[in-house]
N, C-alpha and C positions, 0 to 999 in steps of 0.2 A: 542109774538111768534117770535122764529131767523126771520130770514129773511137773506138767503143766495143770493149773485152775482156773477152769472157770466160774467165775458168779456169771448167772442169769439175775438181773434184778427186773422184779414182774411190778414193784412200785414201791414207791415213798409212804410211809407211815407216821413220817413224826421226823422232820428236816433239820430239826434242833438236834436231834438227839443223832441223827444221820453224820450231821455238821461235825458233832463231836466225838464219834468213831473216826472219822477221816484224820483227826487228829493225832488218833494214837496206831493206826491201824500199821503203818510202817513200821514201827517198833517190833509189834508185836508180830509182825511177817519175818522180820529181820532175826528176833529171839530163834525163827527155827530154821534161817539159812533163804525163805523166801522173800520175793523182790516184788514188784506192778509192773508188771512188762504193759502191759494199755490199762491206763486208769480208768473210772467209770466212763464207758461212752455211749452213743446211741447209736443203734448199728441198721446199717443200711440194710433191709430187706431182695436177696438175691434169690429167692425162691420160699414158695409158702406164705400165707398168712398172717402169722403171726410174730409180732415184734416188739421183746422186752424193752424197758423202758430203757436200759441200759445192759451192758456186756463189760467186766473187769476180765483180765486176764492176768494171773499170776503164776511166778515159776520157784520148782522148789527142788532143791538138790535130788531128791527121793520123794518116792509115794510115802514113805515112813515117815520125811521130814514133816509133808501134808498133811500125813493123818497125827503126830505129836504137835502141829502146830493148833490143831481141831480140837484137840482131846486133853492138852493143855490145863491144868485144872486155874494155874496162877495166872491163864485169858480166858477165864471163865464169863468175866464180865466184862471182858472188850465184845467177844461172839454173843452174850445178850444185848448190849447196846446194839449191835448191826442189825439181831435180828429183831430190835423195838423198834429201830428206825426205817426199816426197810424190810422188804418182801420177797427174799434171796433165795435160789437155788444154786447151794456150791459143788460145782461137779470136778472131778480130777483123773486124768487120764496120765500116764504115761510116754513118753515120746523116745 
């Protein structure tokens, strides 16, 4: 079963260091079978309040591929770069 992710991003920390996760970040989506179905964007507010600075949305063969691509030890420091550079909530459901 997919297994779709979300990042909520709540803001930018450091756009140098943001810049250069973006670089490797395909790679290391790719190492566990996931893709960027919508790249960082800024999302229209359709009900509620509150609006992350941006929304990514990623797809992954399995919830197992998601959580091996999290847990990872050899993207240990692409997942600290993202989260130096930015203020992320990664969430993952099922589909």
């Amino acid at each position: 079963m997919a297994c779709i992710t979300v990042g909520i991003l709540r803001g930018v920390k450091d756009e140098a260091t943001f810049a250069e996760y973006r670089t490797v970040a395909a790679d290391a989506l790719a190492k566990h079978g996931g893709t960027i179905v919508i790249p960082p964007s800024p999302p229209t507010v359709l009900d509620g309040d509150d609006a992350p600075a941006a929304v990514v949305v990623l797809e992954f063969p399995d919830k197992e591929s998601a959580e091996a691509w999290r847990n990872d030890p050899e993207l240990a420091s692409v997942h600290a770069m993202r989260n130096s550079g930015v203020d992320m909530d990664i969430l993952a459901v099922e589909s």
